[in-house]
PDB file of the backbone (N, CA, C, O) and the ligand in Angstrom, with CONECT records:
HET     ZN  A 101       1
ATOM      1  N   UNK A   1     271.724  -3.882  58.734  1.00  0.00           N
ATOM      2  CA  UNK A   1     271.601  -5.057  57.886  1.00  0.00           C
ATOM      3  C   UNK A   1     272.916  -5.808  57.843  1.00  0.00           C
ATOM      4  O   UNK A   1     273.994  -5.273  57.589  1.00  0.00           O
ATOM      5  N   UNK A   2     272.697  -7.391  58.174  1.00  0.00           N
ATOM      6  CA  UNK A   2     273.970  -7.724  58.148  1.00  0.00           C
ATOM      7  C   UNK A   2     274.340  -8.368  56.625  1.00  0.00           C
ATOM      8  O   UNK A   2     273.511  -8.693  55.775  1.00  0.00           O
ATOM      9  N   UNK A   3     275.181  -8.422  56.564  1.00  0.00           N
ATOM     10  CA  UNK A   3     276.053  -8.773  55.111  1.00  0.00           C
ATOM     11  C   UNK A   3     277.014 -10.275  55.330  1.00  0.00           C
ATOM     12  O   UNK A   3     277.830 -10.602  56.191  1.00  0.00           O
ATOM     13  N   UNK A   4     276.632 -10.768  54.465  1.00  0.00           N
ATOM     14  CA  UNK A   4     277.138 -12.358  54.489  1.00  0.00           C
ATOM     15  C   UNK A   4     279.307 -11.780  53.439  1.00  0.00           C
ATOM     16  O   UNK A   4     279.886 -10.693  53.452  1.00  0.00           O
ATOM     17  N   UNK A   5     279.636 -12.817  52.925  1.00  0.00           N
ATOM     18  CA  UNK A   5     280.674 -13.022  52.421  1.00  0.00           C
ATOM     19  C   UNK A   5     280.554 -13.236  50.681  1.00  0.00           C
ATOM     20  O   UNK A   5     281.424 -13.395  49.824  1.00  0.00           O
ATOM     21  N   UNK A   6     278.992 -13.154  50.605  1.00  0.00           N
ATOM     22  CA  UNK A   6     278.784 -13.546  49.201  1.00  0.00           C
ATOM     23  C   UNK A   6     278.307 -14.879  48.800  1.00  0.00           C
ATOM     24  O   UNK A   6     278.248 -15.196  47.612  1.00  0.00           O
ATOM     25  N   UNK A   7     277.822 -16.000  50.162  1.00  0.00           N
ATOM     26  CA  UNK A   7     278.269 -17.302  49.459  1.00  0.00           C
ATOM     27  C   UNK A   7     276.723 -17.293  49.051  1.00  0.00           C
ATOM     28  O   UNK A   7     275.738 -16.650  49.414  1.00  0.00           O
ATOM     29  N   UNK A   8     276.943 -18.184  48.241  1.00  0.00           N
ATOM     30  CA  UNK A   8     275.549 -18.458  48.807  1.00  0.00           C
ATOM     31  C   UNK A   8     274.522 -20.033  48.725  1.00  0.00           C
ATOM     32  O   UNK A   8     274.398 -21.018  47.997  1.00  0.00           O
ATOM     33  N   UNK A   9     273.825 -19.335  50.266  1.00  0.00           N
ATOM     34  CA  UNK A   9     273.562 -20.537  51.264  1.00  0.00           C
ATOM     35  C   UNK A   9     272.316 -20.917  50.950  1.00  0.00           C
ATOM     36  O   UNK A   9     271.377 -20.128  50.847  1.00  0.00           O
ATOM     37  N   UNK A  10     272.199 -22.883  50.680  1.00  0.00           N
ATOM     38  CA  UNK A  10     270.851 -23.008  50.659  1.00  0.00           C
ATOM     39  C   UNK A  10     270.339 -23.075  51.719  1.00  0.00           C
ATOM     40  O   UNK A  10     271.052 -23.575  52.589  1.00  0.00           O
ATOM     41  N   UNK A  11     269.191 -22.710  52.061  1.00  0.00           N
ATOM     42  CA  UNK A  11     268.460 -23.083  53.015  1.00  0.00           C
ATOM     43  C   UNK A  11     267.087 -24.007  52.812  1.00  0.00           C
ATOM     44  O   UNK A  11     266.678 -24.567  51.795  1.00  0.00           O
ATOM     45  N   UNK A  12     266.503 -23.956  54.210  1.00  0.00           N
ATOM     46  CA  UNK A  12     265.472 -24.737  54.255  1.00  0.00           C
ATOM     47  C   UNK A  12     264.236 -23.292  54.748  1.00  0.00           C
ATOM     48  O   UNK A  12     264.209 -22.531  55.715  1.00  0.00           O
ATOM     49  N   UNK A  13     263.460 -23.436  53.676  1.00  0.00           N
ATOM     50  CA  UNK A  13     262.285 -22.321  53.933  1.00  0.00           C
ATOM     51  C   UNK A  13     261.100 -23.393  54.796  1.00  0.00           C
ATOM     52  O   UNK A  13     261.098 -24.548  54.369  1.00  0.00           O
ATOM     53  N   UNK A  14     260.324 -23.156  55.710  1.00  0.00           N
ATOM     54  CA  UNK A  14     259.619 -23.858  55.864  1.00  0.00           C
ATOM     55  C   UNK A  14     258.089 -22.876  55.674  1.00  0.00           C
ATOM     56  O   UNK A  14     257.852 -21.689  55.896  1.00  0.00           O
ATOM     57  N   UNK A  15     257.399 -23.807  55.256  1.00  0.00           N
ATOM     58  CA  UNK A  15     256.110 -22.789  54.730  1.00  0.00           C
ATOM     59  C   UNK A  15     255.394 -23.968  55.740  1.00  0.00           C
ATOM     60  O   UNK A  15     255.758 -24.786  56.585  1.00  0.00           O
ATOM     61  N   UNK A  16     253.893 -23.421  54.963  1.00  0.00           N
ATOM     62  CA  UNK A  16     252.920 -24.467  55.480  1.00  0.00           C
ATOM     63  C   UNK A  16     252.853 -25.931  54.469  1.00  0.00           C
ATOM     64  O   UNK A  16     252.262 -26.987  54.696  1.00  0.00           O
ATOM     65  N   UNK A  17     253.601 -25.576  53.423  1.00  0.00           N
ATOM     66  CA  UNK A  17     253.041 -26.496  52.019  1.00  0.00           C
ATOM     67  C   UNK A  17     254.034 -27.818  53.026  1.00  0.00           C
ATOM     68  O   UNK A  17     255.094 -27.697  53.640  1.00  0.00           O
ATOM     69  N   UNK A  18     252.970 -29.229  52.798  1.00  0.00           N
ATOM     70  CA  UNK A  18     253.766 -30.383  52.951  1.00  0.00           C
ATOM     71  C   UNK A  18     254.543 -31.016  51.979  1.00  0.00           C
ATOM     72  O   UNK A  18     254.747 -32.228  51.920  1.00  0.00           O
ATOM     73  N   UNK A  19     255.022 -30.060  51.128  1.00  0.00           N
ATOM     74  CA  UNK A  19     255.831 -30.905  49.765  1.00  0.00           C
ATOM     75  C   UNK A  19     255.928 -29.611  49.009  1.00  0.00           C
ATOM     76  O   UNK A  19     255.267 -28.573  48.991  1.00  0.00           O
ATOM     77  N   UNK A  20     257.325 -30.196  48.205  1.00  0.00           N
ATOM     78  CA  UNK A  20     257.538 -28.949  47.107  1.00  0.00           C
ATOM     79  C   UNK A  20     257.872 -29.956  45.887  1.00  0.00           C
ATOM     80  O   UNK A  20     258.153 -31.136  46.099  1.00  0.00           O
ATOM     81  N   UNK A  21     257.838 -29.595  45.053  1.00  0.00           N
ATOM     82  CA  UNK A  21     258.826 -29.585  43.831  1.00  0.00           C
ATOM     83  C   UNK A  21     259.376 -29.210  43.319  1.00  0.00           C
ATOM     84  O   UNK A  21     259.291 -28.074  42.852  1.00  0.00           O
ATOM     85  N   UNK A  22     260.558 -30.322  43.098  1.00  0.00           N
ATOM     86  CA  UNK A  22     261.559 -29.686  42.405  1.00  0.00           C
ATOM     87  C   UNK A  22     261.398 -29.091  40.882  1.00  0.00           C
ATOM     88  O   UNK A  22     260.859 -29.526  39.863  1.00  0.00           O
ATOM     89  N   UNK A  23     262.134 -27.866  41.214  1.00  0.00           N
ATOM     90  CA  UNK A  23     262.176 -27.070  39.479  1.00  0.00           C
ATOM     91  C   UNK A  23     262.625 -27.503  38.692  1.00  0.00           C
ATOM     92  O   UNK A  23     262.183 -27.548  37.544  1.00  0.00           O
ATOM     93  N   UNK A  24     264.124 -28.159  39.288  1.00  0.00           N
ATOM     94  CA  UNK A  24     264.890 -28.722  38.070  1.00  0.00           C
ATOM     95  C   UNK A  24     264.538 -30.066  37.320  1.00  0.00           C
ATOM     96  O   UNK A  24     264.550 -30.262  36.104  1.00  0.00           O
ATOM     97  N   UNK A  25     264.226 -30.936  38.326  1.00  0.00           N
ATOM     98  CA  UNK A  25     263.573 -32.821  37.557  1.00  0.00           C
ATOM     99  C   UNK A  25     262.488 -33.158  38.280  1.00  0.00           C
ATOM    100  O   UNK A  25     262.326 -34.377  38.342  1.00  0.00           O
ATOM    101  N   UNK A  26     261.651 -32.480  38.876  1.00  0.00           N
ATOM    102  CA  UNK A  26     260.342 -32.308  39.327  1.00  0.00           C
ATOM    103  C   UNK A  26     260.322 -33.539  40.070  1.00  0.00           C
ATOM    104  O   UNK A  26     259.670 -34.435  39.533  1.00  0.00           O
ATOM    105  N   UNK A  27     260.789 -33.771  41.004  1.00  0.00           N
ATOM    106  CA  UNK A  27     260.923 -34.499  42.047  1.00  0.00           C
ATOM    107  C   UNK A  27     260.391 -34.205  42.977  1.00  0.00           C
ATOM    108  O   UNK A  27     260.949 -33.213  43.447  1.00  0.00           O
ATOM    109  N   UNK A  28     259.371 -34.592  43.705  1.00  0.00           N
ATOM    110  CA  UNK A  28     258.563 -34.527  44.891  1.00  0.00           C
ATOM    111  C   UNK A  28     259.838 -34.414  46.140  1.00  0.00           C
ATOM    112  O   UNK A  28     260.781 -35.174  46.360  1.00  0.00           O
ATOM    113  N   UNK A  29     259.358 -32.954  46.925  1.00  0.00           N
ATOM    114  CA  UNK A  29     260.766 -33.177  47.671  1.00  0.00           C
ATOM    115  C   UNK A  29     259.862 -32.549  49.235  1.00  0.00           C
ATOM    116  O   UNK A  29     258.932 -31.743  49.202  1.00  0.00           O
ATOM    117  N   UNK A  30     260.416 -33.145  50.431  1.00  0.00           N
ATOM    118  CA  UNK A  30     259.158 -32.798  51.274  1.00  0.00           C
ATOM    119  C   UNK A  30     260.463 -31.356  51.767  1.00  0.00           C
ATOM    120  O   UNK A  30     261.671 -31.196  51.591  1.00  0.00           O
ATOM    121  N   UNK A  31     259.241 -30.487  52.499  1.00  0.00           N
ATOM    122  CA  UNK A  31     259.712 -29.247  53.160  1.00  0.00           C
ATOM    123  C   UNK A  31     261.820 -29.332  53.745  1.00  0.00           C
ATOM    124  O   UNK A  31     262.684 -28.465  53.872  1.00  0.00           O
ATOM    125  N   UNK A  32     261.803 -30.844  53.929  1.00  0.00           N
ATOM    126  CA  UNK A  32     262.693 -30.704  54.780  1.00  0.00           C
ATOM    127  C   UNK A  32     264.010 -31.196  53.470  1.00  0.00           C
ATOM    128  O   UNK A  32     264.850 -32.054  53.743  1.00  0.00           O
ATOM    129  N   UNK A  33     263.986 -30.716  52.537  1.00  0.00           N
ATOM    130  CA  UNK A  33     264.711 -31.531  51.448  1.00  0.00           C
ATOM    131  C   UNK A  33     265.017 -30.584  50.246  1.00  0.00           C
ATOM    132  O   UNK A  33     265.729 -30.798  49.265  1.00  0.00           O
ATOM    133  N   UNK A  34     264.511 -29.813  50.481  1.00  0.00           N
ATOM    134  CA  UNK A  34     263.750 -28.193  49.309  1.00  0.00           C
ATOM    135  C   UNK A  34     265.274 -27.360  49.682  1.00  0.00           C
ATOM    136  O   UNK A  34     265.828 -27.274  50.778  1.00  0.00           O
ATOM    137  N   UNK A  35     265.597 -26.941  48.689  1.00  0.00           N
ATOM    138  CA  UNK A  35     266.861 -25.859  48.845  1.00  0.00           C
ATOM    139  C   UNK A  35     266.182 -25.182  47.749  1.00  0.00           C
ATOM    140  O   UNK A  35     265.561 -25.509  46.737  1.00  0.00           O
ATOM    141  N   UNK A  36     266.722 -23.566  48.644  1.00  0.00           N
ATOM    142  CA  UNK A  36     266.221 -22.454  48.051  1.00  0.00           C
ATOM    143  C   UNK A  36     267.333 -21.882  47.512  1.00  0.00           C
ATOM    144  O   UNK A  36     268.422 -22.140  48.025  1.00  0.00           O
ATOM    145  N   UNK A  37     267.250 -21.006  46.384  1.00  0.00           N
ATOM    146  CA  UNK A  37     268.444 -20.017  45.956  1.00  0.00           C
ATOM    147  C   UNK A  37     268.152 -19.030  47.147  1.00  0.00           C
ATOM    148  O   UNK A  37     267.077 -18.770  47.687  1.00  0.00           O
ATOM    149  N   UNK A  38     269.469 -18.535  47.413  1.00  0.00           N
ATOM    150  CA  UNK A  38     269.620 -17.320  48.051  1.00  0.00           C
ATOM    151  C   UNK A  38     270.507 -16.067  47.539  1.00  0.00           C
ATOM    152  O   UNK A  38     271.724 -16.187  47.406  1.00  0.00           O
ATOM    153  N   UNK A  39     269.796 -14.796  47.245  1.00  0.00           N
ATOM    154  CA  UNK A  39     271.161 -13.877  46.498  1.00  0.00           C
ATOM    155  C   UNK A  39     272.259 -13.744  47.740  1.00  0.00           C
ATOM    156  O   UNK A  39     272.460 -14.184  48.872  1.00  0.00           O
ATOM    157  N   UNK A  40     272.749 -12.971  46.900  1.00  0.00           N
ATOM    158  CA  UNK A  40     274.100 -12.875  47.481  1.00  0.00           C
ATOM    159  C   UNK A  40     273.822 -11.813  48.696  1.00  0.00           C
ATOM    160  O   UNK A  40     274.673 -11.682  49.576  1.00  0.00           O
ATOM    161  N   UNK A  41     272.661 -11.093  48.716  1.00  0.00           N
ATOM    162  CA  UNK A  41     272.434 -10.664  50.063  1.00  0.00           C
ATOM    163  C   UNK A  41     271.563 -11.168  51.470  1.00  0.00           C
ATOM    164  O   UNK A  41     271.380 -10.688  52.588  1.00  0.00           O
ATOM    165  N   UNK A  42     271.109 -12.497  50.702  1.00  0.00           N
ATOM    166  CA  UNK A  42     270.707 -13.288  51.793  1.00  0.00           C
ATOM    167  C   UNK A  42     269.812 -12.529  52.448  1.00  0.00           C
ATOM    168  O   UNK A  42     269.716 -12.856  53.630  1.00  0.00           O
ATOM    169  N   UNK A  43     269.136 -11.656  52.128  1.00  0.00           N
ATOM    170  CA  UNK A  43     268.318 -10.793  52.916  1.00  0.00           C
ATOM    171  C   UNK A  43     267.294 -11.619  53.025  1.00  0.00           C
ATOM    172  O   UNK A  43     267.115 -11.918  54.205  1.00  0.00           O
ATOM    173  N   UNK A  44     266.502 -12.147  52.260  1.00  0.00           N
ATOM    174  CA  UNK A  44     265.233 -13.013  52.106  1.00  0.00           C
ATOM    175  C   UNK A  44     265.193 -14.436  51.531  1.00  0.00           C
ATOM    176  O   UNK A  44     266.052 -14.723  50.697  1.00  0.00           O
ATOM    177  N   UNK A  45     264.377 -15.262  51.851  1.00  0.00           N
ATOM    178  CA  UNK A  45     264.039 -15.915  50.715  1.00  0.00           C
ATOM    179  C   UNK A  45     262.782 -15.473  50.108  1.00  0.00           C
ATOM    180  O   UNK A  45     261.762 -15.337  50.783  1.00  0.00           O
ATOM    181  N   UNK A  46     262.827 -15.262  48.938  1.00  0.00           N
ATOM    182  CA  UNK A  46     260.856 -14.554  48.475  1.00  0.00           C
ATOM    183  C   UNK A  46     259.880 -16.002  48.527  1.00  0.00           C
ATOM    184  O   UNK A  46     260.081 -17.151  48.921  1.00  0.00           O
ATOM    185  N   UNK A  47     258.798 -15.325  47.945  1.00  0.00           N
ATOM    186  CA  UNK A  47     257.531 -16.631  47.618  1.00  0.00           C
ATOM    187  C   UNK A  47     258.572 -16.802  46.119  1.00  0.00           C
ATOM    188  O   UNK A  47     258.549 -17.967  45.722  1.00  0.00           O
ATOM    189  N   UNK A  48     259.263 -16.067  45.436  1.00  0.00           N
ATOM    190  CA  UNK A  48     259.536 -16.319  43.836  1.00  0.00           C
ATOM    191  C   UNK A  48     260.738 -17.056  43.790  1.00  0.00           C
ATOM    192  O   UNK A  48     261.274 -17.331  42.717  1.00  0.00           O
ATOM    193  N   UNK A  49     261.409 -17.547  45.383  1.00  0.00           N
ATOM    194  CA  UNK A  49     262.345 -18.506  45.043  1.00  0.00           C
ATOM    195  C   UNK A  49     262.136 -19.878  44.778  1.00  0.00           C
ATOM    196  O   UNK A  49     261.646 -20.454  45.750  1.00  0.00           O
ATOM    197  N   UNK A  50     262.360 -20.673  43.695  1.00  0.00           N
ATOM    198  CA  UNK A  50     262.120 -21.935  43.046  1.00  0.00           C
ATOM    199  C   UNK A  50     262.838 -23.194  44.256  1.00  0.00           C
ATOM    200  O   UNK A  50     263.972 -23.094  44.725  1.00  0.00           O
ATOM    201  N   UNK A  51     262.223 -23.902  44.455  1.00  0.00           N
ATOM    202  CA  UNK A  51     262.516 -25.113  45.449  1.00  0.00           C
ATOM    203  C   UNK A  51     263.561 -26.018  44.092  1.00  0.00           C
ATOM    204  O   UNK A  51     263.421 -26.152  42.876  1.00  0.00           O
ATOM    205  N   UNK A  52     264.608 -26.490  45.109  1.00  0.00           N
ATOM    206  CA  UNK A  52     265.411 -27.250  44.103  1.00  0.00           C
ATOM    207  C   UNK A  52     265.526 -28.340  45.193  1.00  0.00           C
ATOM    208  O   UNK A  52     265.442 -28.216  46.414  1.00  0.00           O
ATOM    209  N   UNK A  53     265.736 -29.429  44.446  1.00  0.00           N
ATOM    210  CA  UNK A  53     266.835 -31.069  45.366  1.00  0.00           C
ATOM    211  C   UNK A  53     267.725 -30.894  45.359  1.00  0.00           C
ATOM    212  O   UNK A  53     268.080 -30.368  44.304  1.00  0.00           O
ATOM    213  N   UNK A  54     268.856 -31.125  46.390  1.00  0.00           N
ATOM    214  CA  UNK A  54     270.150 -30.942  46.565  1.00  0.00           C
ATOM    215  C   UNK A  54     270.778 -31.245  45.330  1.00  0.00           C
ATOM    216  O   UNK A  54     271.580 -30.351  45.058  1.00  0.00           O
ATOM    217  N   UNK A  55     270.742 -32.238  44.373  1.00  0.00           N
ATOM    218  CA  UNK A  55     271.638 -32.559  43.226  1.00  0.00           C
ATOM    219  C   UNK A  55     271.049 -31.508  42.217  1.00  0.00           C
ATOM    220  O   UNK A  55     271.835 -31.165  41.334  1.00  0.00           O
ATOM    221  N   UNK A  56     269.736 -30.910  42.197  1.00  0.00           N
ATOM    222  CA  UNK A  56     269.767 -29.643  41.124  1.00  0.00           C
ATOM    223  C   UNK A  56     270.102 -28.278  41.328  1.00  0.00           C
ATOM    224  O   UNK A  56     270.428 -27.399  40.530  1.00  0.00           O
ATOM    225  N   UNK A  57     269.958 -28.281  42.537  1.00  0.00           N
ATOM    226  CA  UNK A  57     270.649 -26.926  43.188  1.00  0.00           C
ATOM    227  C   UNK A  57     272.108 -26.727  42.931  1.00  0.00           C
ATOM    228  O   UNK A  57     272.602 -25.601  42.989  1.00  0.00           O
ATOM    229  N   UNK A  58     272.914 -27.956  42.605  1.00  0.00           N
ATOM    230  CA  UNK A  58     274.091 -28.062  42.974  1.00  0.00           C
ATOM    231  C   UNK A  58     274.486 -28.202  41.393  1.00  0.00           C
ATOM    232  O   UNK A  58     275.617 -27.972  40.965  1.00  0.00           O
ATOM    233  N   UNK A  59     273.312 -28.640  40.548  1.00  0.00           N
ATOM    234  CA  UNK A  59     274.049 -28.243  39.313  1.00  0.00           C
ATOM    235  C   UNK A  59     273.737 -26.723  38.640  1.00  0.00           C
ATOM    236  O   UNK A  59     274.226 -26.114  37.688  1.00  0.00           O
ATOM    237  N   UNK A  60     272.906 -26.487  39.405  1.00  0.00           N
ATOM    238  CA  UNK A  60     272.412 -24.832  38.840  1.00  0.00           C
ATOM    239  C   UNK A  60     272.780 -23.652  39.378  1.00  0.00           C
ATOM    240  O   UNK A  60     272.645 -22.616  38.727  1.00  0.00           O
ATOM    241  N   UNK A  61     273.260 -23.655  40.558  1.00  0.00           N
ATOM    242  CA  UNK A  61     274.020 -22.560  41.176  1.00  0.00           C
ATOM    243  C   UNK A  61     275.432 -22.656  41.760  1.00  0.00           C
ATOM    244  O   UNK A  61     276.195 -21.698  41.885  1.00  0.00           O
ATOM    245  N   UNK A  62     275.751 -24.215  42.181  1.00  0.00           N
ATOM    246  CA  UNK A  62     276.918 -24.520  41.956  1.00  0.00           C
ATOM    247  C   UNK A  62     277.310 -25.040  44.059  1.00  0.00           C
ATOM    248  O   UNK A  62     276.480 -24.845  44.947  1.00  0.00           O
ATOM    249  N   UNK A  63     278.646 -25.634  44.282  1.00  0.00           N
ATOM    250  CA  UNK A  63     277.928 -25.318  45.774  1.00  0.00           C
ATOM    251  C   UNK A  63     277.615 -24.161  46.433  1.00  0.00           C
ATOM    252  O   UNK A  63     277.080 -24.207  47.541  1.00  0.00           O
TER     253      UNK A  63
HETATM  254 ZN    ZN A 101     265.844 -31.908  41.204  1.00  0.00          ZN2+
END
């Protein structure tokens, strides 16, 4: 298993869904716009990670 540095990275999950919303100001955000939390082991993203927009991601987990 590899091991990151701790940061942690949003990514882009791509599912089948054509749109997510955002958790934080419920902003219609399409697949390609969606940042996921990632723990600090980056092992996964789950189905239980919350889709954020770059400006709520960035106030809720920080960069
Ligand atoms: Zn948002």
């Amino acid at each position: 298993m590899r091991k990151n540095n701790g940061y942690m990275i949003p990514k882009v999950k791509r599912k089948t869904a054509d749109s997510y919303v955002c958790s934080g100001c419920g902003k219609t955000l399409s697949p390609r716009d969606a940042f996921f939390y990632v723990d600090s082991c980056n092992c996964a993203i789950t189905d239980n990670s919350k889709p954020f927009c770059r400006e709520c991601y960035r106030i809720k987990y920080g960069e």
